[in-house]
C-alpha positions as a LaTeX table, in Angstrom:
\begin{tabular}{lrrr}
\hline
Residue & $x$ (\AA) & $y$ (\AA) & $z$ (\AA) \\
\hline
Unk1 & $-14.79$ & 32.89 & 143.08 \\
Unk2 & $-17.83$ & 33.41 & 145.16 \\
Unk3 & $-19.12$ & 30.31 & 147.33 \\
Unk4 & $-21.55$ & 28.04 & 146.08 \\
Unk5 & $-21.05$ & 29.31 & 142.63 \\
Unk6 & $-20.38$ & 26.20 & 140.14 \\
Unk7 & $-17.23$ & 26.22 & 137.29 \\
Unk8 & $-18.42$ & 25.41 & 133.87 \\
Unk9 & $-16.17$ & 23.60 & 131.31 \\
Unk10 & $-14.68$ & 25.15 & 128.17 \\
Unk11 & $-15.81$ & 22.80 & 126.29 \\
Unk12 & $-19.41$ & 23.08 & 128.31 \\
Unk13 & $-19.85$ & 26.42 & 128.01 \\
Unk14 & $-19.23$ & 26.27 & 123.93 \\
Unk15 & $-21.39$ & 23.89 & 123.39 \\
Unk16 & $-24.41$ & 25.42 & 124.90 \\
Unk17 & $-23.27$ & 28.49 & 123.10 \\
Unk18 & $-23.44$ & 25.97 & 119.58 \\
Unk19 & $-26.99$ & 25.21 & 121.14 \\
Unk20 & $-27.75$ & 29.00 & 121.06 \\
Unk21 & $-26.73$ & 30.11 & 117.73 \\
Unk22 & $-28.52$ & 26.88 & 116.08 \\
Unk23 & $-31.57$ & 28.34 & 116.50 \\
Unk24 & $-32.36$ & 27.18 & 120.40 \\
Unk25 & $-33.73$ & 29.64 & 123.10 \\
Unk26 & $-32.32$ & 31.32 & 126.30 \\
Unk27 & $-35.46$ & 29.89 & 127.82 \\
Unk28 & $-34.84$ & 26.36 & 126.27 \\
Unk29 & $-31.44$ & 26.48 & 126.80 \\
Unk30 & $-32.23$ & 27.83 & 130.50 \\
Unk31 & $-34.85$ & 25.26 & 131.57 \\
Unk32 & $-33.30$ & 22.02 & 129.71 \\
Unk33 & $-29.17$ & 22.56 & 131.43 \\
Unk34 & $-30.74$ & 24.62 & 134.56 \\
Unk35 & $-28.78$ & 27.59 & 133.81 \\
Unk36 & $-29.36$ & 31.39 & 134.27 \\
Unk37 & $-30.62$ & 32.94 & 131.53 \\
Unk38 & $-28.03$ & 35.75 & 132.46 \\
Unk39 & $-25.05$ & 33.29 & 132.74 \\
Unk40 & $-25.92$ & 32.22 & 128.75 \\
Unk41 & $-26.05$ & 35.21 & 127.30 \\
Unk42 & $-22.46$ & 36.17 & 129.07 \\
Unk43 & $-21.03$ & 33.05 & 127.31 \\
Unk44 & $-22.69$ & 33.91 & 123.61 \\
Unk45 & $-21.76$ & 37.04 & 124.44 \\
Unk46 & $-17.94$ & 36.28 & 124.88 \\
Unk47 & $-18.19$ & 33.86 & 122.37 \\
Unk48 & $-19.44$ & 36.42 & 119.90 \\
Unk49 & $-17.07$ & 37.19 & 116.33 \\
Unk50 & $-15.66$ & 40.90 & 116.18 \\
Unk51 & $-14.38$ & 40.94 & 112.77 \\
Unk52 & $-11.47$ & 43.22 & 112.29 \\
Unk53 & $-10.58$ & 43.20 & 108.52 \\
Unk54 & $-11.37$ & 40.92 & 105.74 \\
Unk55 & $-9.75$ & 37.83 & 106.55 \\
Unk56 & $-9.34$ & 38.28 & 110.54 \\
Unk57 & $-12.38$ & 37.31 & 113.20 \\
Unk58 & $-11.67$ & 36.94 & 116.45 \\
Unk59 & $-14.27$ & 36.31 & 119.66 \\
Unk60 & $-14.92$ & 38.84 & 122.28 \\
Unk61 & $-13.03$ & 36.98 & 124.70 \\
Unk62 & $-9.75$ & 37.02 & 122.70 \\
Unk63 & $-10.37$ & 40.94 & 122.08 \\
Unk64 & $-10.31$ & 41.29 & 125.80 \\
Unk65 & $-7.39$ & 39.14 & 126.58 \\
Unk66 & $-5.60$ & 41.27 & 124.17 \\
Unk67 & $-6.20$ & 44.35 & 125.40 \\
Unk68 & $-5.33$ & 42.67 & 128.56 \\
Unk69 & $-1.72$ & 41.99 & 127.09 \\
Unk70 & $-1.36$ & 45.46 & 125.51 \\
Unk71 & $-1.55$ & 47.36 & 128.60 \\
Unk72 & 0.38 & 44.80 & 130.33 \\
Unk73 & 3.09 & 46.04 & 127.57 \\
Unk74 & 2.66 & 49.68 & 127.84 \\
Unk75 & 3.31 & 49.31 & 131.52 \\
Unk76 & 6.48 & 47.59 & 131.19 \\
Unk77 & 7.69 & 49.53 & 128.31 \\
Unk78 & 6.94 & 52.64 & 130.64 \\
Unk79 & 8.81 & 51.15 & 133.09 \\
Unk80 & 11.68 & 50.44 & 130.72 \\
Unk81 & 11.85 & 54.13 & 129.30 \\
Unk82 & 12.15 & 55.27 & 133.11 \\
Unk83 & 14.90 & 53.02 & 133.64 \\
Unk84 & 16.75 & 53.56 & 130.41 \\
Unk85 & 16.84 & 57.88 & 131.88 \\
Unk86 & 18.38 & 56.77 & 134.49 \\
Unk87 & 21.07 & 54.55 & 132.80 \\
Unk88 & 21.67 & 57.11 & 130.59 \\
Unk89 & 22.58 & 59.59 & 133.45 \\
Unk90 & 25.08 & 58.03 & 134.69 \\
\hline
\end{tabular}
């Protein structure tokens, strides 16, 4: 992390974005917890539900961890095919 930037709680950072979607304003929001406007709308945007069927929502954040995951398991299951050819040849 840069220097001189500040760490925000979890449990910070939701409840300003709770403050957002009730109906409050970057510029409120900005001015009243001396935040960047920019800095907000990164959390409500991470924050944000991407519904995927019917009964499943999930928050950009978790979409992004698990693509994070899924290519962290293609890798290794390239990785395993390679060394599975060259079990099998000898």
């Amino acid at each position: 992390m840069a220097r001189g930037q500040k760490q925000y709680t979890e449990e910070f950072k939701n409840t300003i974005v709770e403050l957002y979607n009730s109906g409050k304003s970057l510029a409120e929001l900005s001015s009243e917890y001396a935040l960047s406007k920019s800095t907000i709308s990164g959390w409500v945007k991470k924050k944000k539900s991407v519904t995927l069927d019917k009964n499943t929502t999930i928050t950009a954040e978790e979409y992004q961890a698990m693509q994070k995951k899924n290519k962290q398991l293609e890798e290794e299951l390239e990785i395993l095919k390679k060394a599975m050819g060259i079990f099998a040849r000898k």
